[in-house]
C-alpha positions as CSV (number, residue, x, y, z in Angstrom):
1,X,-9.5,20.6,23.0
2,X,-9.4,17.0,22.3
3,X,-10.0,15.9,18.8
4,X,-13.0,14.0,18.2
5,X,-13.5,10.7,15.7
6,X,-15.5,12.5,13.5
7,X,-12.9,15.2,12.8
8,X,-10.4,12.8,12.4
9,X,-8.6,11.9,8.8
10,X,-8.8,7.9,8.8
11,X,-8.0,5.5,6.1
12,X,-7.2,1.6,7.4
13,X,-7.0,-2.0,6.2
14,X,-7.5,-3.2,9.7
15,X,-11.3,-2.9,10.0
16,X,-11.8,-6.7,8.8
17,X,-15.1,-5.7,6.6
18,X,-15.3,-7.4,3.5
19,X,-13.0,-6.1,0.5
20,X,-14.1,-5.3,-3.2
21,X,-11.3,-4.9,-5.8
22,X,-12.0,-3.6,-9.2
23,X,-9.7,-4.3,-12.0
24,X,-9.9,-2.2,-15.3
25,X,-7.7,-3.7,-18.0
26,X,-7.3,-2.6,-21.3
27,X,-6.0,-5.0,-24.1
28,X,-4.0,-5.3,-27.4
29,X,-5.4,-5.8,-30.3
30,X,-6.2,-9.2,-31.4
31,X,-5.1,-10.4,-28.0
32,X,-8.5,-11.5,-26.7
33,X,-8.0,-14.8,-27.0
34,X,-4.7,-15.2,-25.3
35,X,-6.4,-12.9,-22.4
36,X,-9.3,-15.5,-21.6
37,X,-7.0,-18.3,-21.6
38,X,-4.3,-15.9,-19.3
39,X,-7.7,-15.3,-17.4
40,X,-8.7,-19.2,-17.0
41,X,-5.2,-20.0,-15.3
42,X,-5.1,-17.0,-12.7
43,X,-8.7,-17.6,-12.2
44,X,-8.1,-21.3,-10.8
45,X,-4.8,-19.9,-8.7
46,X,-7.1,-17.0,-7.1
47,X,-10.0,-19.7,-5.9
48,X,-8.2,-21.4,-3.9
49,X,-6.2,-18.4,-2.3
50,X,-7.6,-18.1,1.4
51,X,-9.9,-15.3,2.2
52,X,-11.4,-15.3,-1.8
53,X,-14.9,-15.0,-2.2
54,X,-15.6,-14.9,-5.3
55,X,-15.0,-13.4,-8.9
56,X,-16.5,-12.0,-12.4
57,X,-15.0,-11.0,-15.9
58,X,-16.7,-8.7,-17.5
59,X,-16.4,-6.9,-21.0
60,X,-17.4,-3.5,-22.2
61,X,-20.2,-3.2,-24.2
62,X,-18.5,0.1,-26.1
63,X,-15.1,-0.9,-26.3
64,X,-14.0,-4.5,-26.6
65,X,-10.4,-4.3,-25.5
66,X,-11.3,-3.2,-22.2
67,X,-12.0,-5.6,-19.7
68,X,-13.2,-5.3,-15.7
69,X,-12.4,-8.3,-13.3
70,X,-14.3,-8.0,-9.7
71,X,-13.4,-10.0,-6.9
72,X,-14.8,-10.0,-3.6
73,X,-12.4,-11.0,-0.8
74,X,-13.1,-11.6,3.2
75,X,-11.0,-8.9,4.5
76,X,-8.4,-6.3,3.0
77,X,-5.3,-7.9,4.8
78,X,-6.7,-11.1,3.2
79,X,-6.3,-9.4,0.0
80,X,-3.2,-7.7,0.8
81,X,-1.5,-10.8,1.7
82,X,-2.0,-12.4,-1.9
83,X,-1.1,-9.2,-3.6
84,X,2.1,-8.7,-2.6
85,X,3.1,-11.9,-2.5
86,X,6.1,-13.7,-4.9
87,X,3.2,-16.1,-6.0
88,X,1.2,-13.0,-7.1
89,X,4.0,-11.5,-8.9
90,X,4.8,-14.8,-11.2
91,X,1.1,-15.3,-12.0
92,X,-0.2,-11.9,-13.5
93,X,3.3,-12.4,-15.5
94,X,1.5,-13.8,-18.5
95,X,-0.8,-10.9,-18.6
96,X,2.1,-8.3,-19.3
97,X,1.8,-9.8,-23.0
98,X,-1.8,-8.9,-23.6
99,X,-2.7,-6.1,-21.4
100,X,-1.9,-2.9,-22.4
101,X,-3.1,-1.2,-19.5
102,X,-4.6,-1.9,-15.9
103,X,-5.4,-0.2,-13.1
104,X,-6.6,-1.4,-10.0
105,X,-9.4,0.5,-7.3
106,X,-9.7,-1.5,-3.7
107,X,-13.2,-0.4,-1.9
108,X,-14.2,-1.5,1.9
109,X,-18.2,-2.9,1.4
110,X,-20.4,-0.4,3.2
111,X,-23.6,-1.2,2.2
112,X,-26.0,-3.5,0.8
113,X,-28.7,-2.3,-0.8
114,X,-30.6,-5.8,-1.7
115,X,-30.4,-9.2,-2.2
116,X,-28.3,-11.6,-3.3
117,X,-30.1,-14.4,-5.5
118,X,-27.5,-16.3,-5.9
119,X,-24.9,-17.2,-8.5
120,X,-24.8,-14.5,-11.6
121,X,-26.1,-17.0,-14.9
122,X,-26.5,-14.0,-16.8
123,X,-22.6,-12.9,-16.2
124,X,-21.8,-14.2,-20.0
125,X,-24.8,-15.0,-22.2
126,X,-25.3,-18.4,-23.5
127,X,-23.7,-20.5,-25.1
128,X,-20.5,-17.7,-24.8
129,X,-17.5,-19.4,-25.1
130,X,-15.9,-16.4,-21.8
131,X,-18.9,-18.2,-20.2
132,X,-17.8,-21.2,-20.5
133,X,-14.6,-21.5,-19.7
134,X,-14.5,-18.8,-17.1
135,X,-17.3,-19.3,-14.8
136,X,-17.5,-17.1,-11.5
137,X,-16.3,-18.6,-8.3
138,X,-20.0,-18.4,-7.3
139,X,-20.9,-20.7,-10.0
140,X,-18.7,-23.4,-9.4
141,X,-20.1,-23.4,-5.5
142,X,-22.6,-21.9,-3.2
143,X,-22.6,-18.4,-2.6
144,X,-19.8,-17.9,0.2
145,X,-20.3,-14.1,0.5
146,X,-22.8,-15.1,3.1
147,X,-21.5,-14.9,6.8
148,X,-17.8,-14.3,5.2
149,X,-16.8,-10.9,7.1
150,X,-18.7,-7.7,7.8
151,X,-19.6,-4.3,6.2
152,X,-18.1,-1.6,7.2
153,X,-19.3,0.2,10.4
154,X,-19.4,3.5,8.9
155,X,-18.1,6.0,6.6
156,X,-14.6,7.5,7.0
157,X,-13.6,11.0,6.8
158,X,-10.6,12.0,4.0
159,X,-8.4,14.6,3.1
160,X,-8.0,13.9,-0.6
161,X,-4.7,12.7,-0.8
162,X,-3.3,9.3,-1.7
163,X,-0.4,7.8,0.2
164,X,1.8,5.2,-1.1
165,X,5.4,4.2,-1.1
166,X,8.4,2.6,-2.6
167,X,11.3,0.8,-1.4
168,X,14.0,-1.0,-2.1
169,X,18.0,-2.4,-1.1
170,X,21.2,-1.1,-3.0
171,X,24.7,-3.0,-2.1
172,X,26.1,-3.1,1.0
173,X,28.7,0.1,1.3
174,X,26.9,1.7,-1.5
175,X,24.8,3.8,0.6
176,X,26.8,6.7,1.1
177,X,26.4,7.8,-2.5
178,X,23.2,6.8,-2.9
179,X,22.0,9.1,-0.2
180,X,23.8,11.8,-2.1
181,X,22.3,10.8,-5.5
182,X,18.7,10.8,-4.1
183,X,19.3,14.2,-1.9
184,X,20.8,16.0,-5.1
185,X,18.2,15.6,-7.7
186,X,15.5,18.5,-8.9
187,X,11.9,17.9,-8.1
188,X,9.7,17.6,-10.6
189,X,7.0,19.4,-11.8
190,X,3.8,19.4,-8.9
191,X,1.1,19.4,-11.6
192,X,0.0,16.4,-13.2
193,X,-3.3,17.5,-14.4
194,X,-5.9,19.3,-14.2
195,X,-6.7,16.8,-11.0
196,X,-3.9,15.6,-9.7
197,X,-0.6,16.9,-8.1
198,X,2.1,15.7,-6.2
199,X,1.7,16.5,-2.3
200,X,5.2,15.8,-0.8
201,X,8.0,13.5,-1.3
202,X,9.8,12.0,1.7
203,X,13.2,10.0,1.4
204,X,14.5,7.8,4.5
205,X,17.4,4.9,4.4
206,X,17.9,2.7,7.3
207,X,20.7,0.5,6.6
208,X,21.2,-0.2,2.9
209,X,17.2,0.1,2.4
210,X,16.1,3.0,1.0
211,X,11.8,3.9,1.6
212,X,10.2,6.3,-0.8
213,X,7.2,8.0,0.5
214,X,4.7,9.8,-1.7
215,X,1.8,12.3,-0.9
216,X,-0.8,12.9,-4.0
217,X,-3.6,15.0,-4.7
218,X,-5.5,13.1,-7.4
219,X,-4.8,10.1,-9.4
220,X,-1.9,8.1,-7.8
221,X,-1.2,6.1,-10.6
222,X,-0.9,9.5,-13.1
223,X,0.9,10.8,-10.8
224,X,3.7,8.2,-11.0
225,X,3.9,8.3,-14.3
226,X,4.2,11.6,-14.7
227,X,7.1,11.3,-12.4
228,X,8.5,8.8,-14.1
229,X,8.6,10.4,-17.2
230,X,10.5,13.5,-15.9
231,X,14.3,13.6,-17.3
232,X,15.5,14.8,-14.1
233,X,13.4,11.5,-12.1
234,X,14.5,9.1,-15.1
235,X,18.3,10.3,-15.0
236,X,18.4,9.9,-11.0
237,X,17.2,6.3,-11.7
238,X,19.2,5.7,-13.9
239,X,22.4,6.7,-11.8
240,X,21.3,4.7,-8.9
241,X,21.1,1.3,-11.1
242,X,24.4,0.3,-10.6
243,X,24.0,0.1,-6.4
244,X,20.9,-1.7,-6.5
245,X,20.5,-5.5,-5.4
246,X,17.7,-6.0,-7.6
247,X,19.0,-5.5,-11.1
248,X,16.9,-3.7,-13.4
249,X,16.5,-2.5,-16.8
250,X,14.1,0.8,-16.9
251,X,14.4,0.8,-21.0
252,X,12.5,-2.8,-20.6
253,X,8.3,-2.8,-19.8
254,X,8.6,-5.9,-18.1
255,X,11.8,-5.4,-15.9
256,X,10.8,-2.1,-15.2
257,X,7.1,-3.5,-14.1
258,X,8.3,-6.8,-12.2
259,X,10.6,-4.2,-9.9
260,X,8.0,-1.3,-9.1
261,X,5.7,-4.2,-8.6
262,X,8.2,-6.0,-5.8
263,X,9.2,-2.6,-4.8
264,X,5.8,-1.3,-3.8
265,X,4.7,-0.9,-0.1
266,X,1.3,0.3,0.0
267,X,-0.5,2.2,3.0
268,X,-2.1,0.1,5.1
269,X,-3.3,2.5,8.0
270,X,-3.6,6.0,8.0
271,X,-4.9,8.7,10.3
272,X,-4.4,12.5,11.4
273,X,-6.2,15.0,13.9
274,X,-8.5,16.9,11.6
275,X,-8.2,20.3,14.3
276,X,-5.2,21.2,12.4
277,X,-1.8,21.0,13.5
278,X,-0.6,24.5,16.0
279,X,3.1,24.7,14.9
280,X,6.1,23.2,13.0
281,X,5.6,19.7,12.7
282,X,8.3,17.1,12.0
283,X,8.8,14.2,9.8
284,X,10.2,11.2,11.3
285,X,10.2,7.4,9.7
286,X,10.7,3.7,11.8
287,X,11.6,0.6,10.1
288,X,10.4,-3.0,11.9
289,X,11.5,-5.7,10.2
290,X,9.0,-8.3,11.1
291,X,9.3,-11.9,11.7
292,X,8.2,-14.3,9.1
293,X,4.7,-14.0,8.7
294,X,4.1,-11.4,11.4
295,X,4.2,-7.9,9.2
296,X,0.5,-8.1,9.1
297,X,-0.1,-8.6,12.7
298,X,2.6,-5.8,13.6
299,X,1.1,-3.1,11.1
300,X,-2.0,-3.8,13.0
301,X,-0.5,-3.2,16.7
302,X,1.1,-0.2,15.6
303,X,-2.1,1.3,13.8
304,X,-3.6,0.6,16.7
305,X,-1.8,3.0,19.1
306,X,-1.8,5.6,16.8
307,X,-5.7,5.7,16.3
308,X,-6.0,6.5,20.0
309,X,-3.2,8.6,20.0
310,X,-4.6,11.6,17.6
311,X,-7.1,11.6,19.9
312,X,-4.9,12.6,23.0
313,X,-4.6,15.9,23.2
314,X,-1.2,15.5,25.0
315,X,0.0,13.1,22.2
316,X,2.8,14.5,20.1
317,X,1.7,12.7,17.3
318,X,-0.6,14.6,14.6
319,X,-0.5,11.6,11.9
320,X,0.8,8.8,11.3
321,X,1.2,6.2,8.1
322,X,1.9,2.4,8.3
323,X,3.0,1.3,5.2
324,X,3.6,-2.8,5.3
325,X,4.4,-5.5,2.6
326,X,4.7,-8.9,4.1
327,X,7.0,-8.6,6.8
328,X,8.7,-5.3,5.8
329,X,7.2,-2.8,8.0
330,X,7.7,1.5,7.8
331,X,5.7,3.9,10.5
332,X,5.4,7.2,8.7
333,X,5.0,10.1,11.7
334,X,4.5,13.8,11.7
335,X,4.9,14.8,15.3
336,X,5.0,17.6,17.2
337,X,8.3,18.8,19.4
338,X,11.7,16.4,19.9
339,X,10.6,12.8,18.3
340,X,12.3,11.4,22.1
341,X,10.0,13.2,24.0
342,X,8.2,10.3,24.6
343,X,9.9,7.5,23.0
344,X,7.8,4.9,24.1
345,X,4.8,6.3,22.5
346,X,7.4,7.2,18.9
347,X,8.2,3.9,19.6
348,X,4.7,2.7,19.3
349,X,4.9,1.1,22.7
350,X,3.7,3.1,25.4
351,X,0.8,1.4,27.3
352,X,-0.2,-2.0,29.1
353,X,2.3,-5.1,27.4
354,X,3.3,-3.5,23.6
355,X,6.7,-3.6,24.2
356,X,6.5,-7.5,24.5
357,X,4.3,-8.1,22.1
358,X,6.8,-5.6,19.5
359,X,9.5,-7.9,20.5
360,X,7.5,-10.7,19.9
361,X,6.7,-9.9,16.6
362,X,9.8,-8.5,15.6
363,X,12.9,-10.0,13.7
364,X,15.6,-7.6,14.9
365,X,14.8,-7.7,18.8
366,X,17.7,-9.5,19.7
367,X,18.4,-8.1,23.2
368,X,14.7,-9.1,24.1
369,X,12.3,-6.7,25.6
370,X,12.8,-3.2,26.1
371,X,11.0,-2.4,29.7
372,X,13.2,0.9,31.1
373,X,13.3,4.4,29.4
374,X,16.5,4.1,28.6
375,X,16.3,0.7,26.6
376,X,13.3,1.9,25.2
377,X,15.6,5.1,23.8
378,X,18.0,2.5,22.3
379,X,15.5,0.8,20.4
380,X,14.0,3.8,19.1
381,X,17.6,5.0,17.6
382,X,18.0,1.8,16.2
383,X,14.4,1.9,14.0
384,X,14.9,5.6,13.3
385,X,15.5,5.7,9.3
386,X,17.7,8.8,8.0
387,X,15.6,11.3,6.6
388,X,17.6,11.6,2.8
389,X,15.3,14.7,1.6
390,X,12.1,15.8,2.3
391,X,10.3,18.0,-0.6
392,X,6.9,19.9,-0.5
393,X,4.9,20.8,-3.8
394,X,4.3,25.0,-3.2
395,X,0.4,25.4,-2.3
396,X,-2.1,25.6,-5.0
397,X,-2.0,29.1,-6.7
């Protein structure tokens, strides 16, 4: 029986309602001041960044070392595109000196319960000096929330897990032991917390890039600390620092910080058949490395297929994960039988003009567009990543 939206697991990026990101921050002592004035420069960078609405700094009535920033953005790809950027990375820098702690929550706008009355005048009290020299985008302009993307259509359905992943290149000729290193090393402990647990771990390489994928029940960001802390997970690290391109120093906050931070390639699109899979399932990973400026607009094509596809009941494909970061691109599928069954559909091609428009959009589609089944084949072997190791928590007790 065919699967039907509402059963369906979906999380996306790609349904262009307007984006609210939450910031919680927690600061040094006596590093306030050097905060605001941190605050006043990203501030002016973030304003003019396309697809920014608007912004607020707030600060906690019960603690005064933690801080929220909200920022209200267009779209999540509009968002997306800023956070992962280079220009990003070298402007929250100066914050690494006074922030002891962040984390950040990302939330598709729903609703609306009332109205907006326009700019917030009561967002620092008078005569503050925050107030002052940090007003909110909305007070240096007119409101441009209104008109400036759309709520989401309705409420998606979730399975409780958080997906993310990590990658990153080690030297050319290199790869041979790394595949060993990261294929040899003991799991950690599942259990984070009370509320959190580690779901699955899934290793691929494709070339000299290695791609990380992580499954959690829970708090993501516990959960990768608590990996990180591990002596098995820091040891493995450590052992791999000599192959990588980006040179590191795990011992050093900031190093440590600036490469997860580069190295992160979040989930832009997920969904599964709710039903429940009927036998074995296997793991497979594809790597499209996009032309300049196009990993955005490829996610999005290849998100797209999938959607209708876990709801084909002839489909192979049970779930599938896009993870992008500008134009790095990594299709996470769990599919049922041989992954070449249907290779234009593993592909992410099968239907109407895809395969020209995945050439299009695509930096390693040399030999142009792939039209028969057997070029289609060749192209699929060639995006194929190598599954390194692929490790499953036991089930709760």
């Amino acid at each position: 029986m065919m699967t039907t939206l509402s059963e369906r697991i979906s999380q996306s990026a790609f349904d262009d309602s307007r984006l609210r990101v939450v910031l919680l921050l927690d600061l040094y002592d006596g590093a306030q001041n050097q905060f605001l004035e941190v605050y006043e420069d990203l501030h002016k960078q973030v304003s003019s960044v396309p697809g920014h609405i608007r912004d607020e700094l707030c600060q906690s009535i019960e603690n005064p070392s933690q801080w929220l920033i909200t920022s209200e953005w267009e779209s999540a790809p509009r968002f997306l595109a800023w956070v992962n950027s280079e220009e990003h990375v070298a402007s929250v820098q100066p914050l690494h000196g006074c922030v002891r702690d962040t984390r950040s929550l990302r939330f598709s706008v729903l609703r609306e319960t009332g109205q907006d009355h326009g700019p917030a005048a009561a967002a620092f009290p008078p005569g503050a000096s925050a107030g002052r020299a940090f007003p909110s985008a909305s007070a240096e302009a007119p409101d441009r929330s209104r008109g400036r993307g759309r709520l989401q259509v309705a409420p998606r359905r979730g399975d409780g897990v958080v997906r993310h992943a990590l990658t990153f290149t080690v030297k050319p000729g290199s790869e041979a032991v790394v595949a060993e290193l990261l294929s040899g090393y003991a799991s950690p402990q599942a259990r984070v917390d009370e509320h959190t647990r580690l779901r699955r771990t899934s290793l691929f390489m494709h070339g000299n890039r290695v791609v990380r994928a992580v499954e959690v029940e829970g708090d993501l960001l516990a959960a990768l600390r608590h990996v990180a802390l591990q002596p098995e997970v820091r040891a493995l690290e450590e052992a791999i620092n000599p192959y990588l391109e980006q040179d590191r120093d795990l011992s050093d906050p900031g190093s440590a910080r600036t490469f997860f931070t580069r190295a992160a390639l979040p989930a832009v699109h997920h969904v599964a058949a709710g039903g429940g899979a009927s036998g074995e399932l296997g793991r497979h990973a594809l790597f499209y490395p996009a032309k300049k400026g196009c990993g955005m607009e490829l996610a999005r094509l290849l998100a797209a297929q999938d959607e209708a596809a876990v709801d084909d009941a002839g489909s192979p494909i049970e779930a599938s994960t896009v993870f992008q970061r500008d134009d790095i691109v990594v299709r996470l599928l769990d599919l049922r039988g041989p992954h070449d069954a249907r290779p234009a559909l593993t592909l992410g091609v099968e239907g109407g003009h895809k395969a020209a428009v995945l050439a299009r959009l695509l930096d390693s589609a040399k030999d142009g567009v792939p039209t028969t089944h057997q070029e289609i084949s060749r192209f699929l072997e060639r995006s194929e990543m190598r599954l390194i190791t692929d490790r499953r928590s036991p089930d709760r007790a």
